[in-house]
C-alpha angles and dihedrals in degrees: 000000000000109000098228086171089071093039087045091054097050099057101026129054109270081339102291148079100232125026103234086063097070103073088236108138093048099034129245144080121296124233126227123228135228102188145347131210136168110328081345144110114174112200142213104250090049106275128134117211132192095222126215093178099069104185086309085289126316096100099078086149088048126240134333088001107193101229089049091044086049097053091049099046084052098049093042088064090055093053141283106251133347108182094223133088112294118195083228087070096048099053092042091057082051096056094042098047088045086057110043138063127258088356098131089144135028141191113196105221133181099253151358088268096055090051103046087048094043090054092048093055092053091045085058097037086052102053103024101231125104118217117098115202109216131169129248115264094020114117125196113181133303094278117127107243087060103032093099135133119252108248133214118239133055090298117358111194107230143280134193115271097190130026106257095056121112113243084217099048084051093050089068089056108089116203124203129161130262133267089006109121087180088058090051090042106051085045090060097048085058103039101015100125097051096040105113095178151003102222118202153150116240095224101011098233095171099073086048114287112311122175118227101238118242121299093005103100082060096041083062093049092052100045086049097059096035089069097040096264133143117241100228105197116194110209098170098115095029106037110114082345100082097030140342101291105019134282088294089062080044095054097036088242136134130212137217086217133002128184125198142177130149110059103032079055097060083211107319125109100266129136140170149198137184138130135173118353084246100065104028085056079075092066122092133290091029096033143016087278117113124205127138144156133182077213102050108124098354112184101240090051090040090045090049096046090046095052094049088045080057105045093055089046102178153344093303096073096067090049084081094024095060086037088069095030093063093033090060085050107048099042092058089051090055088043097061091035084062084054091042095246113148111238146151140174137216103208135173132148109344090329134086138126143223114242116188089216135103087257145006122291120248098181145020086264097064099036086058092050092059129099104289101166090049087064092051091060090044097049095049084043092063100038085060084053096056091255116118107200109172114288098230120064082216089062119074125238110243122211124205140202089243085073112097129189094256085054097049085042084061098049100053087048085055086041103048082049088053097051094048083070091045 
């Protein structure tokens, strides 16, 4: 068989388009896949995986599903891209602004990371200040302003996370811990003033899943206005995944701003950002504020997010899809507990994740304080197994509506054989 790993490796980065994808951080050698459907990815080299990736996230039907797969076939008979209005995107930015919260007015982008760092210019732009407050463990996308390492300490000025990042550009991000009011506190009585924006994630979902404790997501949104700041929400990972509408339609909360990708994009490469009709009037053609893309609600993208949209039509779906969701997680914690593993799991709409550690982590701290190489040895345990869980124990597991009972029975058999060698 041909060794696409070692092709892979001579013409892409470390072999691969995207790092997590390496299986660098647990060892080993990636597979390559040749299709996916339902629960499914079939590979190269003959498996067959139940797959709890699921793209990272935008596949909550699961793949190829057949009304998304529909709605592309058909559009892309019509034509790829046109660079000009389409009524598709008219109606999509309808359907979006009439289901979440805050959303009066929407750009369809390309990614997560367009639209995060879309939503930051116009925050600056907005109130004219340029530091950016973010926490510890959420990632936003690989833009520069965001791309900082999380600090120790109450609020920990940042530091580039990545070479090619200006140490300048880094030293107006400002990093404070999760879940910690205090931390964002005390960093608004020293930068209050030139903070333009708090930047989060709802339910952090990029340092594995962690849960925002009781009363915090609106404590953020209070110290922010308080000192004239704009409250960013990143709903890349949550929109349309945790609860019709996204995690704000979930807490009863509204935004200035909110960014999202992944699910409203079945699988293709769309994004979006928009807030209130204030702040998004700042944006061109209508304001100062540039942003552009050739690619920016293009029809294939738009056609594959509105039939999923579609698919999962309203609230009801999630009420199942959490069911299994939180089933799966709690039975492996019971599992490893029988085995007298600790473990414990963060879990909300179709997301969670499985921590090696006494209790569930509420920061980046504790996540990283938690079994890592235990992980390791879980995730290659039930790869040998034919389950893909994400290679990395700082990404979430996704459940989709294509997992069935049967198919989540399955898993924790394979699981329960995986912790008795742990």
């Amino acid at each position: 068989m041909t060794d696409w790993w070692q092709r892979a490796q001579a013409v892409m980065p470390g072999g691969v388009n995207s790092p997590v994808r390496s299986f660098r951080g647990v060892g080993g050698t990636p597979f390559f896949v040749k299709s996916g459907q339902g629960p499914y990815l079939m590979t190269e080299d003959g498996r067959t995986l139940t797959d709890y990736v699921m793209g990272y996230g935008p596949l909550i039907l699961g793949h190829a599903a057949p009304e998304v797969v529909q709605a592309v076939t058909h559009q892309a008979s019509l034509g790829l891209g046109y660079g000009a209005p389409t009524v598709q995107e008219v109606t999509y930015a309808e359907l979006l602004t009439r289901e979440v919260p805050g959303l009066d007015i929407v750009r369809l982008v390309n990614s997560g990371t367009e639209a995060t760092m879309s939503a930051l210019r116009v925050a600056r732009a907005v109130t004219g200040r340029h530091r950016v407050v973010k926490f510890a463990g959420c990632y936003h996308g690989h833009h520069d302003s965001l791309l900082i390492k999380a600090g120790s300490g109450a609020a920990t000025l940042g530091v580039p996370d990545s070479a090619g990042v200006p140490a300048q550009l880094a030293a107006l991000t400002i990093t404070v811990p999760y879940n910690d009011v205090d931390a964002l506190t005390a960093a608004f009585d020293e930068y209050g003033s030139e903070i333009a924006a708090v930047i989060m994630e709802p339910v952090a979902g990029n340092m594995g899943t962690v849960l925002p404790q009781p009363g915090y997501l609106a404590a953020v949104q209070n110290l922010a206005h308080k000192h004239g700041a704009l409250w960013v929400v990143d709903e890349v990972m949550t929109g349309f995944r945790v609860a019709w509408g996204g995690a704000m339609k979930k807490f009863g909360l509204v935004p200035d701003l909110i960014s999202m990708a992944k699910v409203i994009g079945a699988g293709m490469p769309l994004g979006a950002y928009g807030g209130k009709r204030e702040y998004m009037s700042w944006v061109a053609p209508l304001g100062p504020v540039y942003q552009a893309g050739t690619f920016s609600g293009n029809p294939i993208a738009v056609a594959a997010g509105a039939a999923q949209l579609k698919t999962i039509g309203g609230p009801e779906f999630y009420l199942s899809l959490e069911q299994r969701t939180q089933h799966l997680a709690s039975q492996l914690v019971a599992m490893a507990d029988r085995r007298g593993i600790p473990a414990a799991t963060n879990a909300i709409g179709g997301m969670f994740t499985l921590f090696f550690s006494e209790r569930p982590p509420a920061n980046f701290a504790e996540v990283e304080q938690t079994d890592r190489d235990r992980y390791r040895r879980f995730f290659h345990g039930m790869l040998e197994r034919g389950i893909y869980f994400p290679p990395s124990p700082f990404e979430t597991v996704f459940v989709s509506h294509a997992h069935s009972d049967e198919v989540i029975e399955a898993t924790l058999r394979a699981a329960d054989d995986v912790f008795r060698t742990l």
